[in-house]
KEROLUM-560798 format. One line per 8 residues: number of its first residue (from 1); their letters; for each residue x, y, z of N, C-alpha, C, O. Coordinates in steps of 0.1 Angstrom, whole numbers. Layout:
<rodos>
NUM> A> X:Y:Z:X:Y:Z:X:Y:Z:X:Y:Z ~ ...
</rodos>
This chain:
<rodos>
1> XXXXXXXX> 818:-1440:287:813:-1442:300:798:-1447:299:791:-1443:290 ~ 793:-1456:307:779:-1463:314:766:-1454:318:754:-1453:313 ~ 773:-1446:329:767:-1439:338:775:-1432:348:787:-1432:350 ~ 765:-1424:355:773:-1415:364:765:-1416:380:753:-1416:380 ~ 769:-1417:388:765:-1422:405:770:-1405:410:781:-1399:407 ~ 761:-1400:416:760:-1392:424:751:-1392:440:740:-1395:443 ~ 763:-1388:450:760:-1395:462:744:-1381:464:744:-1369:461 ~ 739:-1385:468:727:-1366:471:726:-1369:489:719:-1362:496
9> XXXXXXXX> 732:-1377:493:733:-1377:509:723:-1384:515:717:-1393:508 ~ 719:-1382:527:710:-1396:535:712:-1409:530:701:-1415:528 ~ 722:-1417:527:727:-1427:521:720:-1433:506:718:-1443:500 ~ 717:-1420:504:714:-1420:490:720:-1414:479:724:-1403:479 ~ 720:-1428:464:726:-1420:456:714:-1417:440:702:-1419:442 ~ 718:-1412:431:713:-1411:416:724:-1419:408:736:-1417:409 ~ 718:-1428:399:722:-1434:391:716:-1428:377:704:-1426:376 ~ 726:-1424:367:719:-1422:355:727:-1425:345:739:-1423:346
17> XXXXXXXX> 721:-1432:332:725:-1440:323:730:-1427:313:723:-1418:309 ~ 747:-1430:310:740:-1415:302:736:-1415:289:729:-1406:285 ~ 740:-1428:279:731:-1425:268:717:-1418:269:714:-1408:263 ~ 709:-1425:277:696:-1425:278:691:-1410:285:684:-1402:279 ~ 696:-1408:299:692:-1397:303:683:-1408:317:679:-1403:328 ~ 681:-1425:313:669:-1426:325:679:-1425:342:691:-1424:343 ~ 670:-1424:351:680:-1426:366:675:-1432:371:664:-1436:367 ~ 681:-1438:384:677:-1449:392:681:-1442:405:692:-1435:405
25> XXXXXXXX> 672:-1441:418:676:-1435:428:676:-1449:435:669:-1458:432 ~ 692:-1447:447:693:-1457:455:694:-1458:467:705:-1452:468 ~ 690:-1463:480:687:-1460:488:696:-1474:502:696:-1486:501 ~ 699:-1469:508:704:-1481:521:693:-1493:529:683:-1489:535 ~ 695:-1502:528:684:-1508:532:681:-1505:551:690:-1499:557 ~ 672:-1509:556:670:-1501:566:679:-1516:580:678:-1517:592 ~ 685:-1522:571:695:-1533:580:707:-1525:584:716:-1527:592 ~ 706:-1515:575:720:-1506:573:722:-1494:573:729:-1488:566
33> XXXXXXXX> 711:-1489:586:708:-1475:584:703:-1466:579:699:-1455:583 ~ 702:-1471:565:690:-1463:560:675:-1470:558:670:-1480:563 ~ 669:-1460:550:653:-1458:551:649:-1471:545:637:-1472:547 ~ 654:-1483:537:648:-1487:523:635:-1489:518:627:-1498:518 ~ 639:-1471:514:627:-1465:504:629:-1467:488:618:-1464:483 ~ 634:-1469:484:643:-1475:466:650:-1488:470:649:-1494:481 ~ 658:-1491:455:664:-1502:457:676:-1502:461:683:-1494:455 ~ 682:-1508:470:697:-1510:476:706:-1512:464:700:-1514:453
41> XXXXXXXX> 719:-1513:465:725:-1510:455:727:-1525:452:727:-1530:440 ~ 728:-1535:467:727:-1548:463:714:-1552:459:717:-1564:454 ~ 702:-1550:458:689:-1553:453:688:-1551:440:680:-1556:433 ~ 699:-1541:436:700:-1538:422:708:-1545:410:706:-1543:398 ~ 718:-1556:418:726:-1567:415:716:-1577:411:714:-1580:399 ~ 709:-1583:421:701:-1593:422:690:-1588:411:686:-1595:402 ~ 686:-1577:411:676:-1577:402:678:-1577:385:669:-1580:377 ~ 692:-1571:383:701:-1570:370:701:-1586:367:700:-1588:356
49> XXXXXXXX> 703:-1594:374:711:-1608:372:691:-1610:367:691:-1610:354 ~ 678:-1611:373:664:-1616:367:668:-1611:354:671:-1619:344 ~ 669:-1598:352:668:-1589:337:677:-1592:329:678:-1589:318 ~ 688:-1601:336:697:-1600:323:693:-1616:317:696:-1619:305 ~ 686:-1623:327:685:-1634:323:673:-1636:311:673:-1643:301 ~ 664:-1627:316:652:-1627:303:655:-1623:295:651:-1628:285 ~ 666:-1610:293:670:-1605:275:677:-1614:274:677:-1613:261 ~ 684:-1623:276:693:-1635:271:684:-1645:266:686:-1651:256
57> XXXXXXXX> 676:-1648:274:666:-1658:273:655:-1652:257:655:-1659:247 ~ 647:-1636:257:646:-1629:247:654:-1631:231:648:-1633:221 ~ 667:-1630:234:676:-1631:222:672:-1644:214:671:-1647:202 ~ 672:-1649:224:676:-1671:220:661:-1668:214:659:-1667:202 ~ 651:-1668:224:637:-1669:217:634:-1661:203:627:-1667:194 ~ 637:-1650:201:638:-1642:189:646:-1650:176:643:-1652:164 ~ 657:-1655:184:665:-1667:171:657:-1678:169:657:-1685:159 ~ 649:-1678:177:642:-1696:171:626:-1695:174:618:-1703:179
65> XXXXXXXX> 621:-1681:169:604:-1683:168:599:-1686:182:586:-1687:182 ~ 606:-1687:193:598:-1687:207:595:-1679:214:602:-1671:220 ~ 580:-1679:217:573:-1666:228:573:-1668:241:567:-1678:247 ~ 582:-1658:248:583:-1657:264:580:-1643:266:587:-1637:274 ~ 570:-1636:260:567:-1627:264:556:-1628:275:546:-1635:276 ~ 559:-1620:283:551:-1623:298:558:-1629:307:557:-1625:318 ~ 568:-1642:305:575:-1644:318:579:-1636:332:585:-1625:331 ~ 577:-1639:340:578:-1633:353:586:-1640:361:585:-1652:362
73> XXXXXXXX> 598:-1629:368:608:-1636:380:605:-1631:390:600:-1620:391 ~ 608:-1636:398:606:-1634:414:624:-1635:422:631:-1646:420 ~ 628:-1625:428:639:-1624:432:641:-1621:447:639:-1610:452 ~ 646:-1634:454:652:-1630:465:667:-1629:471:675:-1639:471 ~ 669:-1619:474:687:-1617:477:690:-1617:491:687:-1607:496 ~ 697:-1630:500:701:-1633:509:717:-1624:511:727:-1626:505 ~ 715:-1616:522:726:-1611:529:737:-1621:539:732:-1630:546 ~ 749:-1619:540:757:-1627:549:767:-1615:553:771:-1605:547
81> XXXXXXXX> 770:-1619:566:781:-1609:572:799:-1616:573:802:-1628:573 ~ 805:-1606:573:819:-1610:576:828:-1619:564:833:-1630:565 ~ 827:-1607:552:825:-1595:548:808:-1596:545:804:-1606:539 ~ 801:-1586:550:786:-1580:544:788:-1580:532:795:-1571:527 ~ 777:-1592:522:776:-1590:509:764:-1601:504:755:-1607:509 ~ 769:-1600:494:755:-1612:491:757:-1627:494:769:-1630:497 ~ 752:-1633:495:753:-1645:501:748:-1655:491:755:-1665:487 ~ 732:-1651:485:730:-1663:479:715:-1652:468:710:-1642:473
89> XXXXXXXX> 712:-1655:460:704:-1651:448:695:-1660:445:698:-1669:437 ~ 686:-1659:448:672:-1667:445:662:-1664:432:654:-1655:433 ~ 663:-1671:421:657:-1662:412:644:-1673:405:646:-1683:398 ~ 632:-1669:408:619:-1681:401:617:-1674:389:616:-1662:387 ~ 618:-1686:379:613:-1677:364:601:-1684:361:601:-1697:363 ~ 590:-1678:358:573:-1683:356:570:-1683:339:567:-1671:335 ~ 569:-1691:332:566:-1690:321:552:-1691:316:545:-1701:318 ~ 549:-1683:310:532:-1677:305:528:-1686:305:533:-1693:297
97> XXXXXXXX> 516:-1696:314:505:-1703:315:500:-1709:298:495:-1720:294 ~ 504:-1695:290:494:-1695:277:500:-1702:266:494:-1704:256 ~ 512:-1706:270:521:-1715:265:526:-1729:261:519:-1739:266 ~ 534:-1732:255:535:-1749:257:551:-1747:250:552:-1742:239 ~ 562:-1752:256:574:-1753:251:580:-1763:248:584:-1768:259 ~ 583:-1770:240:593:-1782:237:604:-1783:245:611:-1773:249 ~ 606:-1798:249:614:-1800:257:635:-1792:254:644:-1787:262 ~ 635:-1796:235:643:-1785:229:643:-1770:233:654:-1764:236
105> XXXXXXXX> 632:-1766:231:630:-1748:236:634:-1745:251:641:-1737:257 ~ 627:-1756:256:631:-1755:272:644:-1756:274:649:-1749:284 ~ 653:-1763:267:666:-1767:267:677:-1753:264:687:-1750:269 ~ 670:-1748:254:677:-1736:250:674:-1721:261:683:-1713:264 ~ 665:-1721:265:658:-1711:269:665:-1714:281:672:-1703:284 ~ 667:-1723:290:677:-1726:303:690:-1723:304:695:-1717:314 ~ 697:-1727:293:708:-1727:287:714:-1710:284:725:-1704:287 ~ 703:-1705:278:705:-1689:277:707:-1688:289:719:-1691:293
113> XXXXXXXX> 697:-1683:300:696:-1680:314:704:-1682:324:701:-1678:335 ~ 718:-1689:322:723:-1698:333:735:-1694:324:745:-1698:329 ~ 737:-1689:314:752:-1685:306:751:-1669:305:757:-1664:295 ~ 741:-1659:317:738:-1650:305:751:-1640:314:759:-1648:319 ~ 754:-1626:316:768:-1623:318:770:-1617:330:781:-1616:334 ~ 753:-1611:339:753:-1612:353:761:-1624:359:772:-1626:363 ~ 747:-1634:358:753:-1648:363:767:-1652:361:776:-1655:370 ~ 769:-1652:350:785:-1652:348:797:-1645:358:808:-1649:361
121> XXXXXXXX> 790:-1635:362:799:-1624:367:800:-1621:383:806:-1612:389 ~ 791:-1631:389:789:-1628:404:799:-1641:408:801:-1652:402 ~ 805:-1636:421:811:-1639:424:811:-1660:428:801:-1666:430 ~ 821:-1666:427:818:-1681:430:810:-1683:443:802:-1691:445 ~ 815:-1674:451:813:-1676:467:797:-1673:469:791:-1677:479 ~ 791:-1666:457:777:-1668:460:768:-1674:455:766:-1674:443 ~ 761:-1679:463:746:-1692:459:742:-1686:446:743:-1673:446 ~ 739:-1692:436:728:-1690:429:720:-1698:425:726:-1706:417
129> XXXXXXX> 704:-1701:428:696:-1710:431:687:-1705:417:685:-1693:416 ~ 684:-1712:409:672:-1708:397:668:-1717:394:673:-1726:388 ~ 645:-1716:399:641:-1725:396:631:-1717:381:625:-1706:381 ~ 631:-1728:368:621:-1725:363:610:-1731:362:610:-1744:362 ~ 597:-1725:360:586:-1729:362:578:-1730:350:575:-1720:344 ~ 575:-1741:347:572:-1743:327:558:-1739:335:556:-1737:347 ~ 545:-1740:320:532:-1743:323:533:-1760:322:522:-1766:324
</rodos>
């Protein structure tokens, strides 16, 4: 097993990894009754799809001597109704100012990001918009 989800009530649950022991508390966004005080469980999609994209992007760079340490994403997750779900995934990747990437590195490093197994795995029906932002 992954993990274990425990509802603790007020539309909130606990997420805990169990290798690890770490948790994630998750919370209803307040479009939907709840408080959103933590992350929604769909904020948690959208934000898995940024992270999965930089350890993919990480791996590739580790294989070929490239530093993206420091890259920063910016995530926005567009809601749609009927069925209520995600709609569309907005994801900016900012690469370190301190940098300079070959148009090859850039090629790879994209190529990671856009194959990695989130992205892969969300549904056709939803947007996914990814702009990256060289120096």
């Amino acid at each position: 097993m992954t993990s274990k989800v425990v509802y603790t009530g007020g539309l909130r649950a606990t997420a805990t990894h169990l290798r690890s022991g770490s948790e994630i508390e998750t919370d209803a966004p307040t479009d939907n009754n709840g408080k959103g005080e933590r992350f929604s469980p769909t904020d948690l999609v959208a934000t898995a799809l940024a992270s999965c994209m930089v350890t993919v992007m990480g791996i590739t760079a580790n294989a070929h001597n490239i530093v993206i340490d420091g890259v920063e994403c910016e995530i926005e997750k567009i809601m749609v109704a009927n069925p209520r779900r995600i709609g569309e995934v907005k994801v900016n990747l900012y690469f370190p100012k301190t940098q300079t990437y070959t148009d090859k590195e850039k090629k790879l490093l994209e190529h990671a990001a856009l194959t990695c197994p989130v992205l892969e795995s969300l549904h056709p029906d939803c947007k996914k918009t990814v702009l990256f932002v060289w120096p």
